[in-house]
C-alpha positions in Angstrom: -52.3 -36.0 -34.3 -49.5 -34.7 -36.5 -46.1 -33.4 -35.7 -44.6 -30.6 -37.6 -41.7 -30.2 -38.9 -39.8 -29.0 -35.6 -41.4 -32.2 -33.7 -43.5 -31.1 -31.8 -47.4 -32.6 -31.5 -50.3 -31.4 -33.0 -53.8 -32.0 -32.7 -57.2 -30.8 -34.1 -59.7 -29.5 -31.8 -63.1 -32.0 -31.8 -66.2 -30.0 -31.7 -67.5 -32.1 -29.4 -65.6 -34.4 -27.4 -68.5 -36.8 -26.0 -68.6 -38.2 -29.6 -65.3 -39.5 -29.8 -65.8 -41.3 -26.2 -69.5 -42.6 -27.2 -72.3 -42.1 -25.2 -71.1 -45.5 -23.1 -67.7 -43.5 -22.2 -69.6 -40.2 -20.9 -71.8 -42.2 -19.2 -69.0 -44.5 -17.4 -66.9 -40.8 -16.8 -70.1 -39.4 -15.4 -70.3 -42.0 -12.4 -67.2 -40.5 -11.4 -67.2 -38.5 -8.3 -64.0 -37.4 -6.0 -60.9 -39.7 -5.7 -62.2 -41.5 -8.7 -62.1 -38.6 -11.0 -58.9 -37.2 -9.8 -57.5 -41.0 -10.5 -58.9 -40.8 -14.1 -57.0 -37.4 -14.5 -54.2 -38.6 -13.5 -54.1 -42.0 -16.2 -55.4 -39.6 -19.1 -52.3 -37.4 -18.0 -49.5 -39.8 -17.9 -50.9 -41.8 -20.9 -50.3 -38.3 -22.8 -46.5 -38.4 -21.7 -46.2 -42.1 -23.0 -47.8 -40.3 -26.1 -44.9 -37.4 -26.2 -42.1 -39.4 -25.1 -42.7 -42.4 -28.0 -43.1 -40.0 -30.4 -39.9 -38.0 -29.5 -38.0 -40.9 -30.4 -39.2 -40.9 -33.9 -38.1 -38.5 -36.7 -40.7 -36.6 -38.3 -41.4 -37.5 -42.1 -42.9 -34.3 -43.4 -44.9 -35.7 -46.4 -46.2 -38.4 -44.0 -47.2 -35.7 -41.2 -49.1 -33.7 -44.1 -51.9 -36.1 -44.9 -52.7 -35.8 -41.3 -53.1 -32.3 -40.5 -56.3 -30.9 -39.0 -57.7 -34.6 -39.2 -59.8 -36.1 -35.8 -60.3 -39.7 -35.4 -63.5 -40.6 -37.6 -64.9 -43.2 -34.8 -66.1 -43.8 -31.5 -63.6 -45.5 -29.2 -66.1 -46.6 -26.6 -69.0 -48.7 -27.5 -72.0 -50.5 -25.4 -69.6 -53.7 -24.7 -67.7 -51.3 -22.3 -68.7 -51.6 -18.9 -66.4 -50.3 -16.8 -64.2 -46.9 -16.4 -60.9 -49.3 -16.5 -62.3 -50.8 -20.0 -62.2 -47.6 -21.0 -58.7 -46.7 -19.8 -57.9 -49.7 -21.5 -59.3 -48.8 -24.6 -57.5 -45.6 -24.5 -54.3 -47.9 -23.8 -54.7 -49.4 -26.9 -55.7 -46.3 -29.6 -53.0 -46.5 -32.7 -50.2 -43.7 -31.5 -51.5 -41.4 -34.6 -55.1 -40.9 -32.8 -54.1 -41.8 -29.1 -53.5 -37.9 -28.3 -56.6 -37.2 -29.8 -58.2 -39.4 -27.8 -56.7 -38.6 -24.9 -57.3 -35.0 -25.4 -60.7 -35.4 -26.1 -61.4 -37.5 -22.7 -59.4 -35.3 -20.5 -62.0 -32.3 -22.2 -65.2 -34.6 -21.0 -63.7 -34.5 -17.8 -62.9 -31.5 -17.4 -66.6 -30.6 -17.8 -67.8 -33.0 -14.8 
């Protein structure tokens, strides 16, 4: 993620989401049926507005925000030690603020496509 000059967020598109989550976070996402989905849509939501509100308390720092433009996270947030949807949310939880959007973004796209 990167904000521009006027503040507001950013992010680059992932080709493909699923790698970002690991094939251990599709899988857990894929056991989702119902209530439980709607649930997890409603996390990755409000975890996005933590995202926008922190961030809106920070001034932007141009030459900072630069080096990050079109840039995805370069790694897998889930691996095989996850074993449960709420690891993952967790997981999520704890992404650094620069990729946490990203992330986010990227889940709420595997989602969408259950």
């Amino acid at each position: 993620m990167w904000r521009g000059e006027d503040g507001v967020c950013h992010t680059a598109a992932v080709p493909n989401p699923a790698t970002v989550l690991g094939a251990r976070g599709v899988e857990l996402l894929s056991g989702l049926v119902g209530s439980e989905l709607d649930g997890v849509r409603d996390v990755l939501e409000s975890l996005e507005q933590e995202v926008y509100d922190s961030v809106e308390a920070t001034d932007v720092e141009p030459r900072v925000e630069s080096s990050f433009v079109g840039q995805n996270p370069d790694f897998e947030l889930i691996d095989e030690h996850c074993s449960s949807v709420d690891e993952l949310i967790q997981a999520l939880r704890l992404v650094d603020i620069r990729w946490k959007l990203d992330m986010l973004m990227a889940a709420g796209d595997v989602v969408a496509d259950l």
